[in-house]
C-alpha positions in Angstrom: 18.0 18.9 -16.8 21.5 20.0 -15.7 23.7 17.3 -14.8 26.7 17.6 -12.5 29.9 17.4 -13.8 30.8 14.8 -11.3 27.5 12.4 -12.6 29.2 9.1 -13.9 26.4 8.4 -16.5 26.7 5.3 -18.8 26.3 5.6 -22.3 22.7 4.8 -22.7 22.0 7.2 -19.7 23.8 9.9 -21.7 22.0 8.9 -24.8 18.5 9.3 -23.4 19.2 12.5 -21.3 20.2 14.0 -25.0 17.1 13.3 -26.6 14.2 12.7 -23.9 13.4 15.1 -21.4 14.7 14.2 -18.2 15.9 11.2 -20.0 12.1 9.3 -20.0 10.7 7.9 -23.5 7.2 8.6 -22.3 6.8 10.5 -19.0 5.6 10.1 -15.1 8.7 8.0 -14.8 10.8 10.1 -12.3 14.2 8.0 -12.2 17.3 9.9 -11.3 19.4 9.8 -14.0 22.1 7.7 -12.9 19.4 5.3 -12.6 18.1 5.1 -16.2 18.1 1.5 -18.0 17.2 0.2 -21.4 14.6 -1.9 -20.9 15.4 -5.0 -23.8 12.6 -7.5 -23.2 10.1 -9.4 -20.6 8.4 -12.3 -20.1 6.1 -12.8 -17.7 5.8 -10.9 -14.8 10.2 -10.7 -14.9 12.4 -7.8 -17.4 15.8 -7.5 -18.5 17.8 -4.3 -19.4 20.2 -4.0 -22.1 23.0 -4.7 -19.5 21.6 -8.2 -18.7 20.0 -7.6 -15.3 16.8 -9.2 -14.3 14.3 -7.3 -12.8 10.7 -8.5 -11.1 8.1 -6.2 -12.7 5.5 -4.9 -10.4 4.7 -2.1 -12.9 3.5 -4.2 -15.8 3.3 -1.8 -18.2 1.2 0.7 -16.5 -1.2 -2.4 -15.5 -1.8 -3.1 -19.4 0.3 -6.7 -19.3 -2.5 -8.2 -17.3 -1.5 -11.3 -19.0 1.9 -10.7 -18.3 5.1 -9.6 -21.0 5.3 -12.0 -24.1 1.8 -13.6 -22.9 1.9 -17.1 -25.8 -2.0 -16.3 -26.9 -1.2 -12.5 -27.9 2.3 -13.1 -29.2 1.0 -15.8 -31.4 -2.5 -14.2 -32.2 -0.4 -10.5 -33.2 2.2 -12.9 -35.4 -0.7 -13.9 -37.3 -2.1 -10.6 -37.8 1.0 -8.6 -38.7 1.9 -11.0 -42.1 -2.2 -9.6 -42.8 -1.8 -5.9 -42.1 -1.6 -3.3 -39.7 -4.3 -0.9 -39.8 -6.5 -0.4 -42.3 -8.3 2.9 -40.2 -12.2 0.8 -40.8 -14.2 -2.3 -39.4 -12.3 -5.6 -39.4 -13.0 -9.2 -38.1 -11.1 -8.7 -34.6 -12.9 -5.4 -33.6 -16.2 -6.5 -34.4 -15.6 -9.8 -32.2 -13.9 -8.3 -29.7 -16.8 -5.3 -29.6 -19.6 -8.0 -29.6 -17.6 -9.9 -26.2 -17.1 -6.5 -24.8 -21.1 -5.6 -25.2 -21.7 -9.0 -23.9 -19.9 -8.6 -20.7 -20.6 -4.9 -19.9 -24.4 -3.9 -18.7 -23.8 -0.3 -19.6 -22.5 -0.8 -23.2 -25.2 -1.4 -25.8 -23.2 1.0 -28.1 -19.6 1.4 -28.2 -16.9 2.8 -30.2 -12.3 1.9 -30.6 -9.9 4.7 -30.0 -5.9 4.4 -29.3 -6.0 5.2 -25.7 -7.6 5.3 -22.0 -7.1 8.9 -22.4 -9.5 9.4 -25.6 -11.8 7.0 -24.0 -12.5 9.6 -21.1 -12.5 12.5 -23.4 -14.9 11.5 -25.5 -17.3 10.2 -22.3 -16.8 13.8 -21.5 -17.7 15.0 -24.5 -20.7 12.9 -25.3 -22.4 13.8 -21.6 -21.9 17.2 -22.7 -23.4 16.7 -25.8 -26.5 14.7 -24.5 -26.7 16.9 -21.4 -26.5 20.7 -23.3 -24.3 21.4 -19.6 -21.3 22.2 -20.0 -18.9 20.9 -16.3 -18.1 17.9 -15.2 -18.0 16.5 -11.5 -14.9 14.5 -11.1 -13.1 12.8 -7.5 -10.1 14.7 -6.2 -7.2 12.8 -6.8 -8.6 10.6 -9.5 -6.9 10.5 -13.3 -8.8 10.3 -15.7 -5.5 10.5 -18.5 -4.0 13.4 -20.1 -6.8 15.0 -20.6 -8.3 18.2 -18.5 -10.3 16.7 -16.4 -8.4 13.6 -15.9 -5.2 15.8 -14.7 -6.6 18.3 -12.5 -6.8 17.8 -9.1 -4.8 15.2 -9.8 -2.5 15.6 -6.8 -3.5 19.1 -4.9 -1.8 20.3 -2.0 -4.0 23.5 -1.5 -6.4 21.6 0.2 -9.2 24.1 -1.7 -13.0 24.2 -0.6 -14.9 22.0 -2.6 -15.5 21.7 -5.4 -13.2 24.2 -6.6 -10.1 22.7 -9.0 -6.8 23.4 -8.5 -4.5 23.5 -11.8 -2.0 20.3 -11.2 -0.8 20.6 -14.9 0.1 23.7 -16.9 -2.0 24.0 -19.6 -4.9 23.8 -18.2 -7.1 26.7 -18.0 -10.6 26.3 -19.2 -10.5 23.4 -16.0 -11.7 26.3 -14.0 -14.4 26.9 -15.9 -15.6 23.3 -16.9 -15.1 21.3 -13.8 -16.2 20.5 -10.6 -14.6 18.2 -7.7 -15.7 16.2 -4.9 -14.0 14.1 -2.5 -14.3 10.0 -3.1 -16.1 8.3 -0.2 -18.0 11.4 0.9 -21.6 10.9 -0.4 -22.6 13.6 2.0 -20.2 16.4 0.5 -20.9 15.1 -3.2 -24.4 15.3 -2.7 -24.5 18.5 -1.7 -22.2 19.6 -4.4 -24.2 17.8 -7.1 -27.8 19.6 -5.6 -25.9 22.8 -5.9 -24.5 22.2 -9.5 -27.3 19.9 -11.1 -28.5 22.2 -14.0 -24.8 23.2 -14.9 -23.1 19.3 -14.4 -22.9 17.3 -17.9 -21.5 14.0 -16.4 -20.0 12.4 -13.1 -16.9 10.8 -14.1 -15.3 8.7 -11.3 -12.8 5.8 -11.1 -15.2 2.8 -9.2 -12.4 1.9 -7.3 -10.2 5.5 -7.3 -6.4 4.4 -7.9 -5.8 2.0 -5.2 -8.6 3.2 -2.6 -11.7 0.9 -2.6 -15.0 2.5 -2.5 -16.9 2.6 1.0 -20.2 0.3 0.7 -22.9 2.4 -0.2 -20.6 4.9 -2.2 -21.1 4.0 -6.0 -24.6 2.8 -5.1 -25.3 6.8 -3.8 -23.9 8.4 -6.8 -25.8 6.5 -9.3 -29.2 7.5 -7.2 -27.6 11.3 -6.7 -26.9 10.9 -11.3 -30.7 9.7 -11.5 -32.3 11.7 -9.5 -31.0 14.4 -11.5 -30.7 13.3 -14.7 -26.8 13.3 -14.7 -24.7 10.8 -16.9 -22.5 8.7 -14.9 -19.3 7.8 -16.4 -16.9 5.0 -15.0 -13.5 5.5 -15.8 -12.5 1.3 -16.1 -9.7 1.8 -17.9 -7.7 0.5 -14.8 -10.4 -1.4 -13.3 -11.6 -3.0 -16.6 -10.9 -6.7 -16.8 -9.0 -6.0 -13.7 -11.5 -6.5 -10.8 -13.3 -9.0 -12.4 -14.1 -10.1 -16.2 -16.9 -7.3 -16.4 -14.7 -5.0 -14.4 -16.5 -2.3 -11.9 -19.6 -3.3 -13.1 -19.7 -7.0 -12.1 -17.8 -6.5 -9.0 -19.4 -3.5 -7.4 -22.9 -4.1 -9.2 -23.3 -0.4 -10.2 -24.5 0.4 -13.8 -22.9 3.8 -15.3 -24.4 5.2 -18.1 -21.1 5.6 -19.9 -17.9 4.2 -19.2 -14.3 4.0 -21.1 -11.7 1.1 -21.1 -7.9 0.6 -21.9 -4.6 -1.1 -20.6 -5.5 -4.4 -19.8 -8.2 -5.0 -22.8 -5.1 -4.7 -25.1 -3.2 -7.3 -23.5 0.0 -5.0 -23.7 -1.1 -3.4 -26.9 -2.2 0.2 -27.2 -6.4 0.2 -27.1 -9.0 2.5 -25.7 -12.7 2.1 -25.8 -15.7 3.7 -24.8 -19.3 3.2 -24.8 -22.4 3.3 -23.0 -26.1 4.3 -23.6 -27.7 3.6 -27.6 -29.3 7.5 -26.9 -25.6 9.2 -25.7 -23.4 7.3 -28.1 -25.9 8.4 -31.1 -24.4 11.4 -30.9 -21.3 9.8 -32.6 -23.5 8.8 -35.6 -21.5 10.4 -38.8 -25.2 11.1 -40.5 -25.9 13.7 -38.1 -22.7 16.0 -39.0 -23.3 19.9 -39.3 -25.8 19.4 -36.4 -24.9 21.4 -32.6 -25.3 18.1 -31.0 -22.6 15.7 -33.6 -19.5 14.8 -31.6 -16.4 14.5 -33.6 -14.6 11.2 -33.2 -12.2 9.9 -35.0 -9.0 7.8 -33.9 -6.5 7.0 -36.9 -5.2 3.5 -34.7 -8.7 2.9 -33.0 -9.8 -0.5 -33.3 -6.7 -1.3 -35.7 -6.7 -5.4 -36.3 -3.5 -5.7 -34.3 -4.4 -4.2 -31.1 -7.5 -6.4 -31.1 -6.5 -9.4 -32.2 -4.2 -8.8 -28.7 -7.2 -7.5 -27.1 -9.6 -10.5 -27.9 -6.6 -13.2 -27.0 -5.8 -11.4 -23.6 -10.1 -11.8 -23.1 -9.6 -15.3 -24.0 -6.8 -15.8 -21.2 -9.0 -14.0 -18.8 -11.9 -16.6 -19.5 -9.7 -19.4 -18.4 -11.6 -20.8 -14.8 -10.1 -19.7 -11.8 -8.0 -16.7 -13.8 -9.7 -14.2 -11.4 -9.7 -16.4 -8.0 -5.8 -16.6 -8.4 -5.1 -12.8 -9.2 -7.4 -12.2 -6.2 -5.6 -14.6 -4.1 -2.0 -13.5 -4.9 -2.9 -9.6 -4.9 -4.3 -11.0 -0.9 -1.0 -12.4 -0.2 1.1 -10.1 -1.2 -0.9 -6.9 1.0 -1.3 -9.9 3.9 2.5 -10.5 3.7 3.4 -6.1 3.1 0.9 -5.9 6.2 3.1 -8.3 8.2 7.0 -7.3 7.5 5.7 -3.8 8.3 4.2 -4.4 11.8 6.9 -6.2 12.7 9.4 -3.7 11.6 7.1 -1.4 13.9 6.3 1.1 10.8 3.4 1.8 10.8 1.5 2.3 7.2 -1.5 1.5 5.4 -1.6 -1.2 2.7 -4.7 -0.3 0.4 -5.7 -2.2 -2.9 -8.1 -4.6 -4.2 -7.8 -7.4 -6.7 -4.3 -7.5 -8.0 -3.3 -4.0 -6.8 -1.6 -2.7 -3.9 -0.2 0.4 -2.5 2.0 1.3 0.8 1.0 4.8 2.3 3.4 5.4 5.1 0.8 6.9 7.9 -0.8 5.3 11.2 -4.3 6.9 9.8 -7.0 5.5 8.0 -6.6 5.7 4.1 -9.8 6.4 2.4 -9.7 9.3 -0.1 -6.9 11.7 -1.8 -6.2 13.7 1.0 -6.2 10.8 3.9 -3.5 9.5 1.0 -1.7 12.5 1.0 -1.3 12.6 5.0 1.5 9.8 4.3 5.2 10.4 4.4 5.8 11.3 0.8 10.1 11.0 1.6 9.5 7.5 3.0 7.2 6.4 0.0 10.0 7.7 -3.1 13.0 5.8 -0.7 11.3 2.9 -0.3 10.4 2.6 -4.4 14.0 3.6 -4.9 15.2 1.3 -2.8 13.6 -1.8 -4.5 14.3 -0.4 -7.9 17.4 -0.3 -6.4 17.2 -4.2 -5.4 16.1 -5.5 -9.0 12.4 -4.3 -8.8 11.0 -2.1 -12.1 7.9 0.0 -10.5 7.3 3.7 -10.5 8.7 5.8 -8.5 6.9 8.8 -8.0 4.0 6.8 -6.9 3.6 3.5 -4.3 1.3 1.7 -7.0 2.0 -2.0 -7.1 0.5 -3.7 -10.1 0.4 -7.8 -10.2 -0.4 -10.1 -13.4 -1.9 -13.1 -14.1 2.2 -14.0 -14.6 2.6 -13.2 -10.8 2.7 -15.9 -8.1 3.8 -16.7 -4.7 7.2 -17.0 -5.8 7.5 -13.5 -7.2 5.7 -12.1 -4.7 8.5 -14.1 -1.7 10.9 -12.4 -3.9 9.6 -8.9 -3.4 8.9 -9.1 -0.4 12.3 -10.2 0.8 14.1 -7.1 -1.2 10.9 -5.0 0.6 12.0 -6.1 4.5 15.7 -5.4 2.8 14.7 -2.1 1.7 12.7 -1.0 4.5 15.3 -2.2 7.1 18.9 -0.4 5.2 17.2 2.4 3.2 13.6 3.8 5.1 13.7 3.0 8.7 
């Protein structure tokens, strides 16, 4: 990145923007440079930068701090854990508890397996329905992510508008997409069906997000895939890595009552600390099984950090916050107010927008249309959306800003949310309207 001459940068600004590119530690986060902070530490659903300023934190580490920043249970159970070891790369005491609750909780899972990341989980889902399946694409929702992998970055944000279901390339890097994938639009059984009666001896797997970013499935949505995947004998894979623990203690699959035959997990199971996990069917995830190396239909897996004695230990104290009565009621509740109260200031700022979400997520689309897939989404003002996230970063509000994504923890409350909410009416009134 070129900087202008006349940029007064501070020197942490200066330091990142000489090391990182575009001055981000770890990517998507499109500050303008001027803007950059040092995040020191959090606590709760509040951080501070190096400079001392506070910050409400409606990012929440990508939604993993479910629990919130410094959460007592984790802190105190990764203490504990650290003086033992780190990671020993093999089976331990906290994965094989935290494996058993996880099997416990989750109808599809009666195998599963530890990797580092959301991202592996999906990749390997994808690669075990290809395995199982001898097919080689997989079907996946337009505007859905699925991490860094192929799949999970193409079609990730289109602006073609191509016939379904061919991809379009949203990362570099990404050729053998056209060849292996397949995309539908979410809430259109009528479209995917047709797609997956076309494509059923070439599809390996569905992969879909149960509730897609922050767009809630239409009633008789999931429950139409999972007949469309049966019918044909097609592996469906939920992608819970955001909706895991999230929507309800089982996830997807407790609140939407929709089995998958795969499905992959991350964020908040680690309670802040880096996790991934996938699992699904004893007949699919066989095809893990180290015995049956040298044969075509062994999947390679291996994941140096997966399942490391740290990250679950965090992962099996953040479950036991979650069991706690009433944890879910009061995400569900707060998450309510704050769209109720975004819903309000908006209306009576006459702006009209869409506030989508479920649980304890929200997002803002700036359009008077009805929000119910990517490119409904993509009908909003784009210019209004990156002021407005600006504008409350701006105000003492850490979020993303390429994206209207609001993410809320159990640390969140009425009081945060007041606080937001005044600095959004703020926002709206001096910087988007």
């Amino acid at each position: 990145m070129t900087l202008k001459p006349e940029q007064n940068l501070n020197n942490v600004q200066k330091r990142a923007l000489s090391v990182f590119t575009a001055g981000i530690s770890n990517g998507e986060f499109g500050f303008p440079p001027e803007t950059l902070i040092e995040v020191e530490k959090g606590k709760g659903a509040k951080l501070w930068d190096s400079g001392g300023q506070e910050y409400l934190d409606f990012s929440i580490g990508w939604g993993s701090c479910l629990v919130g920043h410094a959460r007592e249970e984790v802190v105190e159970a990764v203490q504990k854990q650290a003086e033992l070891g780190s990671n020993f790369a093999y089976l331990n005491n906290h994965a094989l508890q935290l494996a058993e609750e996880i099997q416990r909780i989750a109808p599809a899972i009666d195998r599963l397996r530890f990797c580092a990341s959301g991202t592996e989980a999906t990749m390997y889902c994808q690669r075990l329905a290809r395995a199982f399946t001898g097919k080689k694409k997989i079907l996946k929702f337009e505007g859905a992510y699925h991490g860094a992998n192929e799949a999970g970055v193409t079609s990730l944000f289109p602006h073609l508008n191509l016939s379904f279901p061919t991809p379009e390339l949203t990362s570099a890097g990404t050729p053998m997409a056209h060849e292996n994938l397949l995309v539908a639009p979410y809430n259109d059984l009528e479209t995917t069906k047709e797609i997956i009666d076309s494509y059923a001896d070439e599809i390996a797997g569905v992969l879909m997000e149960p509730l897609q970013r922050c767009t809630p499935p239409i009633p008789g949505f999931l429950e139409g895939v999972r007949a469309l995947c049966d019918t044909h004998g097609i592996p469906l894979i939920f992608d819970e890595v955001v909706t895991g623990f999230r929507l309800a203690y089982g996830g997807a699959q407790e609140k939407y009552g929709v089995i998958p035959d795969l499905v992959a997990y991350g964020k908040a199971l680690g309670g802040g600390y880096p996790i991934g996990a996938f699992g699904g069917r004893a007949d699919i995830m066989d095809h893990v099984n180290e015995h049956y190396i040298g044969q075509d239909n062994y999947v390679w897996m291996a994941s140096t950090l997966g399942g490391n004695p740290i990250s679950t230990a965090a992962a099996n104290a953040a479950l036991s916050v979650y069991r706690v009565p009433r944890t879910y009621e009061k995400l569900f509740e707060t998450g309510e107010y704050l769209r109720a109260n975004l819903r309000r200031i908006l209306s009576s700022l006459g702006e009209p927008a869409q506030v989508i979400g479920d649980g304890p997520l929200a997002q803002i689309v700036f359009t008077d249309q009805e929000v119910f897939n990517y490119r409904s989404t993509a009908l909003g003002d784009k210019k209004k959306g990156r002021t407005m996230m600006l504008g409350l970063f701006k105000r003492g509000v850490f979020l993303n800003p390429m994206g209207t994504k609001l993410y809320i923890s159990i640390a969140h409350d009425k009081s945060i949310c007041d606080a937001f909410l005044t600095r959004f009416e703020d926002c709206l009134r001096e910087d988007v309207l």
